[in-house]
Structures are given as C-alpha cells and as structure tokens.
C-alpha positions as CSV (number, residue, x, y, z in Angstrom):
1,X,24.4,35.7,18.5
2,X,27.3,34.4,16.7
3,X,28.1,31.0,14.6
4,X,29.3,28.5,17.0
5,X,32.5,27.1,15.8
6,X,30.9,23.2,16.1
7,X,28.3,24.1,13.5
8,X,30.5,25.2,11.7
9,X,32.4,22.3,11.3
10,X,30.3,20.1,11.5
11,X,29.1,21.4,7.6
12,X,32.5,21.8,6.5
13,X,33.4,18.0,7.0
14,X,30.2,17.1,5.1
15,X,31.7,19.6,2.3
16,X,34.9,18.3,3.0
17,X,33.7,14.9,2.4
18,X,32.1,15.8,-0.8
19,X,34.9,18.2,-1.8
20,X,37.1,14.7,-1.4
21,X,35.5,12.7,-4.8
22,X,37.4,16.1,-7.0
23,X,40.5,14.7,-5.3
24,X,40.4,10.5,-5.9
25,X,40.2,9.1,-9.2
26,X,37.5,6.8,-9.8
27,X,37.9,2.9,-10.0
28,X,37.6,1.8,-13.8
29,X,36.7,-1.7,-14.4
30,X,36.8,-3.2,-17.9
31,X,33.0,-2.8,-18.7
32,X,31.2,-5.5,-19.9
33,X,28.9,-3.4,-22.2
34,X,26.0,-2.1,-22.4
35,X,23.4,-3.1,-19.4
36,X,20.6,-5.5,-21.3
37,X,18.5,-4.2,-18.3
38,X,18.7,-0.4,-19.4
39,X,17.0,-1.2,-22.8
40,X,13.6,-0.6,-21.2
41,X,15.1,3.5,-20.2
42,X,17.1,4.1,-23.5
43,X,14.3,5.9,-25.7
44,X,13.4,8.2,-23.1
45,X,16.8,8.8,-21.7
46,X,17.8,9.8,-25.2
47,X,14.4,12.2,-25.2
48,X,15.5,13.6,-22.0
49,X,19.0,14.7,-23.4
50,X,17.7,16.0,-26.4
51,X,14.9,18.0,-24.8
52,X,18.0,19.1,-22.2
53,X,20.6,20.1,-24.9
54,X,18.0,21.2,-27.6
55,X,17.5,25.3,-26.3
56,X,19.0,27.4,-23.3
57,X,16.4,27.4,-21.4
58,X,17.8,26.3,-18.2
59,X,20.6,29.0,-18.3
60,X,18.2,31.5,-19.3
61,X,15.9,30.5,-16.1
62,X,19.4,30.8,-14.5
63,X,20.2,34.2,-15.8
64,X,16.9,35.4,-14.2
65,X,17.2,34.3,-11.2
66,X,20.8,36.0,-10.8
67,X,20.1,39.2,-12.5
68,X,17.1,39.7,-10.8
69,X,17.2,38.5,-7.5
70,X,20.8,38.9,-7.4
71,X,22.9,37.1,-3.9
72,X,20.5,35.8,-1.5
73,X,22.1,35.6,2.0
74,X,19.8,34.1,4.0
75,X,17.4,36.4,6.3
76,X,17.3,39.1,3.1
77,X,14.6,40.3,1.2
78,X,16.4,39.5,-1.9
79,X,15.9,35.3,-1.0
80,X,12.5,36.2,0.0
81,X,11.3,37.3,-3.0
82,X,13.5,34.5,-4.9
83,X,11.6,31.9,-3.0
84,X,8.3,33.3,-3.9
85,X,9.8,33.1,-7.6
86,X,10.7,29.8,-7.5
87,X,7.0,29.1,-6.0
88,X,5.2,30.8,-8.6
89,X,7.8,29.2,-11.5
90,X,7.5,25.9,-10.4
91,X,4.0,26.2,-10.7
92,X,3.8,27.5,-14.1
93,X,5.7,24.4,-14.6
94,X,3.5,22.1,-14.1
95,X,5.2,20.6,-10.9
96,X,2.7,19.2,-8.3
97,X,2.0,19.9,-4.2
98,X,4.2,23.1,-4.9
99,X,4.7,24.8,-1.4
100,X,7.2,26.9,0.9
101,X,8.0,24.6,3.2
102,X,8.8,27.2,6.5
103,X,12.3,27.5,8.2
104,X,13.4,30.2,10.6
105,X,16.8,31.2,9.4
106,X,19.7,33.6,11.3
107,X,20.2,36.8,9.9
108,X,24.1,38.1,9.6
109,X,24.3,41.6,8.2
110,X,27.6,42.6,7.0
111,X,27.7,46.3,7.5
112,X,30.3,48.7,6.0
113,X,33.6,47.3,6.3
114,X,37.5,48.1,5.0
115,X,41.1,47.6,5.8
116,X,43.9,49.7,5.3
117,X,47.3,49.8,5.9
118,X,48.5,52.0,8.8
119,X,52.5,51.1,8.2
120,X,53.4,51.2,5.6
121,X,52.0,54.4,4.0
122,X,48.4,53.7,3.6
123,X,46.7,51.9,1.4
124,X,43.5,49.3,1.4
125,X,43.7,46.0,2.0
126,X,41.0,43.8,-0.3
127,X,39.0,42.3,2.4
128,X,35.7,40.2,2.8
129,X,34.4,39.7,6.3
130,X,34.0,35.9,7.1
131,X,30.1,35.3,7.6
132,X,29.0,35.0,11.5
133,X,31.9,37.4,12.2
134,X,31.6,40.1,14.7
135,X,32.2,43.9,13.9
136,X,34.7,46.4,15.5
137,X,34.2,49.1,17.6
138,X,33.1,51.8,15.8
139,X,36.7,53.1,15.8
140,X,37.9,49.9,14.3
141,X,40.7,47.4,15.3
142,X,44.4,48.8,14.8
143,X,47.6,46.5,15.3
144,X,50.5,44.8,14.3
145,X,50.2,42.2,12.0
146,X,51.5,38.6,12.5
147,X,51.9,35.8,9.5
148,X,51.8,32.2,10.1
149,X,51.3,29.6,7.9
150,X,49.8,26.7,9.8
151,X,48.1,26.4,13.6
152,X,51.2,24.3,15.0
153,X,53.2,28.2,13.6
154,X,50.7,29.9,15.8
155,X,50.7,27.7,18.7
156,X,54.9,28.1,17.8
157,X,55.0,31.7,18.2
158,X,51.6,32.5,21.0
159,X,54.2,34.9,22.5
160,X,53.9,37.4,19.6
161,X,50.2,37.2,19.1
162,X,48.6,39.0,22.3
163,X,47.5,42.2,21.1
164,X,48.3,41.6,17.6
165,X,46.3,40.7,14.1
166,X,47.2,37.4,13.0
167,X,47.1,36.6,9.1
168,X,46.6,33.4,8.2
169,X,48.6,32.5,5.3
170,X,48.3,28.7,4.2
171,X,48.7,28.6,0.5
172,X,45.4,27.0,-0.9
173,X,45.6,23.1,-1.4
174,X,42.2,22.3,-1.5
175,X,39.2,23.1,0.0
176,X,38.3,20.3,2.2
177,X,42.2,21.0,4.0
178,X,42.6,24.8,3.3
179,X,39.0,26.0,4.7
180,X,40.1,24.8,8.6
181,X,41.8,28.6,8.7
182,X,38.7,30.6,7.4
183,X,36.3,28.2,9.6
184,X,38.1,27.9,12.7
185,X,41.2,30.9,12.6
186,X,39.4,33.4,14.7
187,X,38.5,31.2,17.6
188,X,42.0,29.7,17.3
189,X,44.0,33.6,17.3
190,X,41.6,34.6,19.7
191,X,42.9,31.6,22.4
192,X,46.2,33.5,22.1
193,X,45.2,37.2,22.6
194,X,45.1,38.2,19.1
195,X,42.4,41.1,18.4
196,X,41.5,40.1,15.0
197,X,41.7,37.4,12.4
198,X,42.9,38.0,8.7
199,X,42.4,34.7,6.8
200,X,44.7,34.0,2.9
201,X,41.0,33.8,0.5
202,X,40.2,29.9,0.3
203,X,40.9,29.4,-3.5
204,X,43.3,29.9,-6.0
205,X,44.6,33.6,-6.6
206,X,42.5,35.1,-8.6
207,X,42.6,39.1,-9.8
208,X,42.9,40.6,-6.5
209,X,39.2,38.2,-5.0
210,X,39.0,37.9,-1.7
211,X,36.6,34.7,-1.0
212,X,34.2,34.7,2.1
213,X,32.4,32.1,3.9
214,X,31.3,31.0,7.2
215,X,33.4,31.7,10.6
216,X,33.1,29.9,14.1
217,X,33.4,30.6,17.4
218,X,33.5,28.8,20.9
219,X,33.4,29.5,24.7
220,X,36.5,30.3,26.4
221,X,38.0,32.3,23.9
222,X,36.2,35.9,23.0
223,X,34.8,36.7,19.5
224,X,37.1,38.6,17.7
225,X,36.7,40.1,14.1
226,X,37.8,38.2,11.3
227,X,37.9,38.8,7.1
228,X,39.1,37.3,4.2
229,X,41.6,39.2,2.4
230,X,42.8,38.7,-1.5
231,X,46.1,36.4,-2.0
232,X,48.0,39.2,-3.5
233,X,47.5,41.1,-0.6
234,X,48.3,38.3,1.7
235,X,51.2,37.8,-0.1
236,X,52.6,41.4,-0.2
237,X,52.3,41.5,4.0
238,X,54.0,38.2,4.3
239,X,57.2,39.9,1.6
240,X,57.3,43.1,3.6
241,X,57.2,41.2,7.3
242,X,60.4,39.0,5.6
243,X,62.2,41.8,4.8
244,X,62.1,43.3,8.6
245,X,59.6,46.0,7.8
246,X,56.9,46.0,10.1
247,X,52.9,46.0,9.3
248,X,50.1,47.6,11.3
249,X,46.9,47.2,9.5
250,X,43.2,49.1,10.8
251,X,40.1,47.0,10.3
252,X,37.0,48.7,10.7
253,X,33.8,46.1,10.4
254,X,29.6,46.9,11.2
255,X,29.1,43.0,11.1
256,X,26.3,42.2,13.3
257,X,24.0,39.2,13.7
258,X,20.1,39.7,14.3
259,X,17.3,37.8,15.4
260,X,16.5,34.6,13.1
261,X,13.6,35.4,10.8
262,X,11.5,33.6,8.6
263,X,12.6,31.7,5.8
264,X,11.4,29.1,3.5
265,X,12.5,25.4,1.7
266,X,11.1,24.9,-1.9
267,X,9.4,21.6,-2.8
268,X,8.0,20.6,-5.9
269,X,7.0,17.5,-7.3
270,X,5.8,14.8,-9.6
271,X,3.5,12.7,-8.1
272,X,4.6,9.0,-8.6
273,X,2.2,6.9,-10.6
274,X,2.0,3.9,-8.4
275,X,4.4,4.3,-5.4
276,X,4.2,7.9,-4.7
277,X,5.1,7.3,-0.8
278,X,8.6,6.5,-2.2
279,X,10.9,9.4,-3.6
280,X,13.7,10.3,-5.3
281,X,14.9,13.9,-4.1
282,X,17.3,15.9,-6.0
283,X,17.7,19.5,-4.7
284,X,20.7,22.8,-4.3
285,X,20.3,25.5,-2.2
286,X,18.8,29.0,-3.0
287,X,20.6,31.0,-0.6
288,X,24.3,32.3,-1.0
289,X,26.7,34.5,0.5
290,X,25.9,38.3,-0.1
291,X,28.6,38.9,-2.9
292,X,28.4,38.3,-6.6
293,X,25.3,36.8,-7.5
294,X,25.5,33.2,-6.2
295,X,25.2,31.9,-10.0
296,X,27.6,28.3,-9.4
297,X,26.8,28.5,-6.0
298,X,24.5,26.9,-5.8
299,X,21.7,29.2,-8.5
300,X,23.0,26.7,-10.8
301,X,22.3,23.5,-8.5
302,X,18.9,24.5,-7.9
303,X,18.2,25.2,-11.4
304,X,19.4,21.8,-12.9
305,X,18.0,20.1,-10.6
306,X,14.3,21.5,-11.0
307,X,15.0,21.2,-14.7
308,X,15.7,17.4,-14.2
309,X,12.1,17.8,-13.1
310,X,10.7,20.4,-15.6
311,X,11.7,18.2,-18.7
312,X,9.7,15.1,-17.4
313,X,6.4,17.1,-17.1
314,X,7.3,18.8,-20.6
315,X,7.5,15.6,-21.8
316,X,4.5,14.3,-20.2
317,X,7.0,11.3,-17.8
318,X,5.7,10.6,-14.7
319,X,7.8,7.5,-13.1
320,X,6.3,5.0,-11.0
321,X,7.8,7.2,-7.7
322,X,7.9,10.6,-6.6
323,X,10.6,13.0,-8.1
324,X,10.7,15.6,-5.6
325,X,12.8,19.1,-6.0
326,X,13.6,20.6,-3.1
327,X,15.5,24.6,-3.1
328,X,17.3,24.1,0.6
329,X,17.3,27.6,2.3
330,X,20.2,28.6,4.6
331,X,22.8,26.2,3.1
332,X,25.8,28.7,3.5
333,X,25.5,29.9,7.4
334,X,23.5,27.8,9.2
335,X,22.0,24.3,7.1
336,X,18.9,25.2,8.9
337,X,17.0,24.2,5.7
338,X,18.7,20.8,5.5
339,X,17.6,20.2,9.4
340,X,14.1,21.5,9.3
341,X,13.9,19.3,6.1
342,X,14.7,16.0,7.6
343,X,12.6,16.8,10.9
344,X,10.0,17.5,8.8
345,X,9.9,14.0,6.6
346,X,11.6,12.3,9.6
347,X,8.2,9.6,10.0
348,X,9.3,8.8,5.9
349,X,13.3,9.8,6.1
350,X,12.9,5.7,5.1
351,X,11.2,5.7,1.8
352,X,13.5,8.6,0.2
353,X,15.0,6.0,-2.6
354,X,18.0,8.1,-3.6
355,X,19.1,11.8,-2.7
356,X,21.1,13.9,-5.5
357,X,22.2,17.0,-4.8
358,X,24.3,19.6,-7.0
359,X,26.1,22.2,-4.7
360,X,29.4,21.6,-6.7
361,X,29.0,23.8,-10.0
362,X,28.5,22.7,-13.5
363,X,32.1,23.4,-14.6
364,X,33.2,21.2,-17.7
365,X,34.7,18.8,-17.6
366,X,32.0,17.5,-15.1
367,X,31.6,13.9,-13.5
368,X,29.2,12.0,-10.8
369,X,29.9,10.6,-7.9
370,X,27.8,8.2,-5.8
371,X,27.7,6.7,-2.3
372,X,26.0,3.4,-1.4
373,X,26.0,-0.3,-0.9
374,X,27.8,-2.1,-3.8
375,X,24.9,-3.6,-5.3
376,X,23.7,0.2,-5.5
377,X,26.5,1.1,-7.1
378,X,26.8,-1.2,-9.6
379,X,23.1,-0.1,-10.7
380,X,24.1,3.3,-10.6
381,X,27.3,3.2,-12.7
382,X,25.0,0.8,-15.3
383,X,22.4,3.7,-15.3
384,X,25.5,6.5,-16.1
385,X,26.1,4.4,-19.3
386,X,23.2,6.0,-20.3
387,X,25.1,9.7,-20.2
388,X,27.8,8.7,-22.8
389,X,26.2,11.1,-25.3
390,X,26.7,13.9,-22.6
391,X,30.3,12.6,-22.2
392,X,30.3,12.3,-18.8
393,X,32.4,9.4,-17.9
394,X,31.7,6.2,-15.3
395,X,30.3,7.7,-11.8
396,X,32.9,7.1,-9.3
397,X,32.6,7.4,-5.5
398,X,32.0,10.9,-3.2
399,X,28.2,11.1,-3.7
400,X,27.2,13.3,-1.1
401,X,26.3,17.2,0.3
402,X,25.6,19.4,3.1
403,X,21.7,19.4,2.4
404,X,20.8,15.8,1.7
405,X,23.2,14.7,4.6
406,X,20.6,15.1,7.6
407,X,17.9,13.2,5.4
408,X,20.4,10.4,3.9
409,X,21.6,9.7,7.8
410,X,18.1,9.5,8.7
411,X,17.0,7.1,5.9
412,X,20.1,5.5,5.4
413,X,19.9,6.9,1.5
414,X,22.5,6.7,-0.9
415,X,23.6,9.8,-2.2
416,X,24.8,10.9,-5.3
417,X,26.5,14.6,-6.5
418,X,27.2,16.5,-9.7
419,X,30.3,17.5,-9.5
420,X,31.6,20.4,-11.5
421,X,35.5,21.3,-12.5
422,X,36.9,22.2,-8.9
423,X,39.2,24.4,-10.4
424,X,37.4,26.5,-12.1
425,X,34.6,26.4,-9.0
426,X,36.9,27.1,-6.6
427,X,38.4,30.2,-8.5
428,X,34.9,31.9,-8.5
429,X,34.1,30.4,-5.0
430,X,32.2,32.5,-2.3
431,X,33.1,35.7,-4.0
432,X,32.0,38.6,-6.2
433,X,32.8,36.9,-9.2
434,X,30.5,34.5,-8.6
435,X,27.7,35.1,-11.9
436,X,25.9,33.9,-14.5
437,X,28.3,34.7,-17.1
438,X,31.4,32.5,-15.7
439,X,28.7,29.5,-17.2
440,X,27.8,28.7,-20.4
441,X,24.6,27.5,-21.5
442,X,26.4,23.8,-22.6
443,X,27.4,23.5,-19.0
444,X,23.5,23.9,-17.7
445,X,22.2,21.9,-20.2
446,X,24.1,18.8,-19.8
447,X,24.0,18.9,-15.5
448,X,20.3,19.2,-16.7
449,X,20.0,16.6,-19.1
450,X,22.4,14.3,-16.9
451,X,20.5,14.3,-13.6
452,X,17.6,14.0,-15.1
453,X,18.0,10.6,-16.8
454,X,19.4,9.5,-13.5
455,X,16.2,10.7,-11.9
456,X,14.1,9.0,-14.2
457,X,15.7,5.6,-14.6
458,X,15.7,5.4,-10.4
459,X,12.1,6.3,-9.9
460,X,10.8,4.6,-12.8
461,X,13.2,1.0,-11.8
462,X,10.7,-2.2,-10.7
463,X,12.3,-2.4,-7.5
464,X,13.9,0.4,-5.3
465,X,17.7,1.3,-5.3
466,X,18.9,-0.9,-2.8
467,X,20.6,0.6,0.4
C-alpha cells in the first residue's frame, strides 16, 4: 500500500490554508475599548492566566511525554503506549467520559536507509525518506543526478530525466508553496522516467536537517523512492552540476508500508452544566513523524490544549457547555483520526459550538487566528481582549487545521488556531530536532493560559457562537 498522492493533498491545502494566516497581517480596527459584555468573564479569565503562568507544569507534562514516549509515528508501539498515557493522565486529572476512541491507522516503517555519493569521491548525502515512500531494491538505486528548480524546469527538460534521479531544488518560501515538491515530486519525476526523487528539506537551512513528511503517489506513473535531503547538501549538488562536473548518487531505502493496525483518538471532557449536548472542542495530534521527539509538533498542541481543560477542573469551572479535548491520532500520514472523529459525532457534527486546534507550535511571538461569520468574529476578537496580559495581540483571520477540518465542514463550525512563530516552527519542522528543549516553559504556559480563557468564555457565553 502506498499514500495516494490525492490524500495527500488534500491535507496539505487544509495546512496550506492554515499555514496562510503566518503570511497576512491581520486587519486592525481602532478599538473601541474594552467589551462591557466581557465584565461577567474578567475574574476568572485573570484566574485562568495566573493558574497557567504561575508553575511549569504544562512543559513538564510536555517533557514527559517526549522523553519518554519519544516520536510516535502512527502504527508504533511508542503512540500506543502514549495514548494509554494520555488515558490514564487525563483521568488523574479529573477530566470526565475519558476514553480511546478507536481508529485503524496505516503503518509506514522506514527501514535502514542512506545516500552516498558515487561521483564524486564518496561521501553521504544527509537524507530523510519522505513518509509513504517506497524502498529500493535491496541493492539500492544508483544514477545520475538532475537539478531543477520548479515542475515547469522538469517538464522543460523530460528529455534528461529517464533513468536519472531528479533533485528538487526550490529554495523554501513557505510552506503552504514550498511543500508541492516533497508532497507531489515523486509522482511528478516518476511521469518522466526518473528512478528516484530527492526533494531540497521544506524549511529554512538549518545545520545540515534534512525535514521529512508525507509523499504521494498516483496511477499511471510507478512508485519510485523518494527522500528528503539537507539544504547544504542540495546546494553542494546543484554547485558541482554548474560547474560541468557530473553527479551519480546511490540510494539505498527498506521503506515499506504494512497492514493498518489499531489505533486510538483521545477524548476527555467537562461535562457542561446545563447544555452539555453542545461543545467546544479544542484538540492537537499525538502522533508525529518518527524523528526527533515530535515536541512542537504537535506534543505541544495536545498538551496546551488539555491544559486549557486541566486548569478549569483545578479550579473547580465547569461552563454551561461541554469543553471536550480530543488527542487526534494519525494526523501526519493519513488524518485517519480527524475522519473517524467526525464519522463518529457526525448525528451532532451540528452542536460543536467552536473547534480550536493548535498544530502550529507555541513559538513567541504567538498570535490567534479565527474563521467564521462576522458577527462571530467580532465576539471572538472582543473575547482576545481578554489575553492582553499574555500579550498576544487582536486575533486576525486563518483559524483553521487538518484535524478539526472534517468536523468544522460537517457542522459548519468556526474554527480558530494557535499559531506559533513560523520561523522558528518551520526551522525545527518534521525533523530530528524537533524536542522539548527548542521550548521554553513561558511559551507553554501562555498557549495554555490563552486557549483556555477562550475556551471558557465560549462555553460559558448565554447564547452559542454564532455560525
């Protein structure tokens, strides 16, 4: 089995989408002060932030997840046992009608892989395979490499590729343009012949990181093998192929998928005190790629999220709705958590009131972003007046992600995101750099103490969020 290439996409645009509020500025209106309406919110909004900001016990939680669970690509053992974790923890917690919601998940292995130089004298290449990939041969692929920069070069130049590896070498914008060449490269060489894919990492450079992620394929063009390689040593094949000297790289790759296997969304909630039927649902996802530790993406998203929750029992709050916490599973190579969630609530996809999601890190400086109907919005930016002391500033637009998507389109929800600093996200992104100790505990906290007041404020609200 292998990752079709519309799947694929399909989760990149709704990344895409949500990668697209890091790129517009928000609107600013003159405000006109503070909302009389928020006066009934303020002293417990204020309790929230100081509970949030008053210890490190999110980032601790955090740091115990990652150092002992460690990545969690989905179909392991090691997300296994992190979702019986979470079960136990939330729990302990005091949450209510916590369960394991079951999802059958596909299982990529990655196998041993490398890449070397053949011409000139050899040398490894820094290489991730791209999730969903296929292996080699045992022997590995061997050819001549070829360097575009763009699919209209390739399509340019489909006489050189038969045969041949074909690096893709698009210097990284951002992600929601950049990650067409790591999603749909492979398929793409492989309609011209080529034998393998190498793909520029989708990020900044960073000290020799090569970034992975999800690859897709089609009928009509066969699977071929495709990795992520570091910039620098993009860079160095693209400087040797200008100067006339030619490049033959081996890639040797035991990628393989297996049957799906069982798998596992975690819900917790508070019960609401008079309209429990309707819910506000804030979640991340507890799988990750199998490099680094998965710490910003997305340990972090689940863990502020249930901490949003954890604070309100801790403080004895239970709103008027539900606040449910959901840990999606199978986020990064499939969304199957996402899907089996809405099927699942499909019959009340209607009464979710608002769906947050944090899938973007906690990097300062942070900022919100929302999508909905106007009069939503103007309730929304009056209730992020209330995380001035966090200084986050007015919630803009982009509110969105892969997980709550399915739900949100089957409700008609509005959405809102936490959205970390994309630069320092994306320089970490998908990699083996990707722990606990690129975040500090400031960083947890206020994601904490911020989507928590927002949580509170639109469960506890008379009337609904409006669509």
């Amino acid at each position: 089995m292998v990752l079709r290439r519309s799947t694929v996409t399909l989760r990149m645009l709704l990344v895409a989408l949500l990668a697209g509020a890091w790129l517009v500025s928000p609107v600013h209106t003159q405000s006109p002060g503070p909302a009389a309406w928020l006066d009934a919110y303020r002293d417990v909004a204020t309790s929230l932030i100081e509970a949030s900001t008053s210890d490190d016990f999110a980032w601790n939680r955090l740091a115990e997840l990652t150092d002992t669970y460690g990545h969690r690509l989905s179909g392991s053992a090691n997300l296994e046992q992190a979702i019986a974790w979470a079960v136990e923890q939330m729990t302990s917690d005091g949450l209510e009608h916590v369960r394991a919601e079951p999802v059958m998940v596909p299982r990529w292995v990655r196998g041993d892989e490398h890449a070397e130089f053949v011409s000139p004298p050899r040398q490894a290449l820094t290489i991730l395979g791209l999730g969903g990939s296929v292996g080699t041969p045992p022997e590995g692929v061997e050819g001549d490499v070829v360097v575009v920069n763009s699919f209209a070069e390739l399509r340019a130049r489909a006489a050189d590729v038969a045969g041949k590896i074909v690096l893709f070498n698009a210097p990284f914008t951002n992600y929601g343009d950049s990650v067409v060449y790591r999603t749909d490269g492979a398929y793409v060489a492989s309609q011209h012949g080529a034998v393998a894919a190498l793909v520029r990492s989708i990020g900044p450079p960073g000290l020799r990181t090569p970034h992975t992620g999800s690859v897709g394929y089609e009928p009509g063009a066969p699977p071929i093998p495709a990795a992520a390689v570091a910039t620098e040593d993009a860079d160095r094949i693209a400087r040797l192929l200008a100067r006339g000297a030619p490049v033959r790289v081996r890639l040797t790759m035991g990628a393989r998928m297996e049957a799906d296997t069982a798998s596992a969304n975690v819900v917790g909630e508070i019960r609401g005190r008079e309209r429990p039927e309707e819910i506000v649902l804030l979640g991340g996802h507890l799988d990750s790629w199998d490099v680094g530790a998965g710490a910003s993406d997305d340990a972090v998203g689940c863990i502020v999220t249930w901490e949003a929750a954890r604070l309100m029992v801790s403080l004895g709050i239970r709103p008027r709705r539900t606040v449910r916490i959901v840990l999606w599973t199978n986020e990064e190579n499939g969304l199957r958590g996402a899907t089996e969630y809405a099927a699942r609530h499909a019959a009340h996809a209607a009464n979710h009131v608002l769906a947050i999601e944090s899938d973007s890190g906690v990097f300062a400086p942070a900022g919100i972003g929302f999508s909905g109907g106007v009069a939503a919005r103007s309730l929304v930016r009056d209730i992020g007046t209330l995380l001035a002391p966090l200084g986050i500033g007015e919630i803009g637009g982009g509110g969105g992600g892969a997980d709550i998507a399915p739900i949100a389109r089957a409700g008609g929800v509005p959405m809102l995101a936490y959205l970390g600093n994309p630069d320092r996200y994306f320089a970490i992104h998908h990699t083996p750099a990707d722990t606990v100790d690129r975040i500090t505990p400031d960083e947890v906290s206020k994601a904490a103490a911020a989507l928590a007041v927002i949580a509170y404020v639109t469960a506890e609200m008379p009337e609904r969020l409006p669509r």
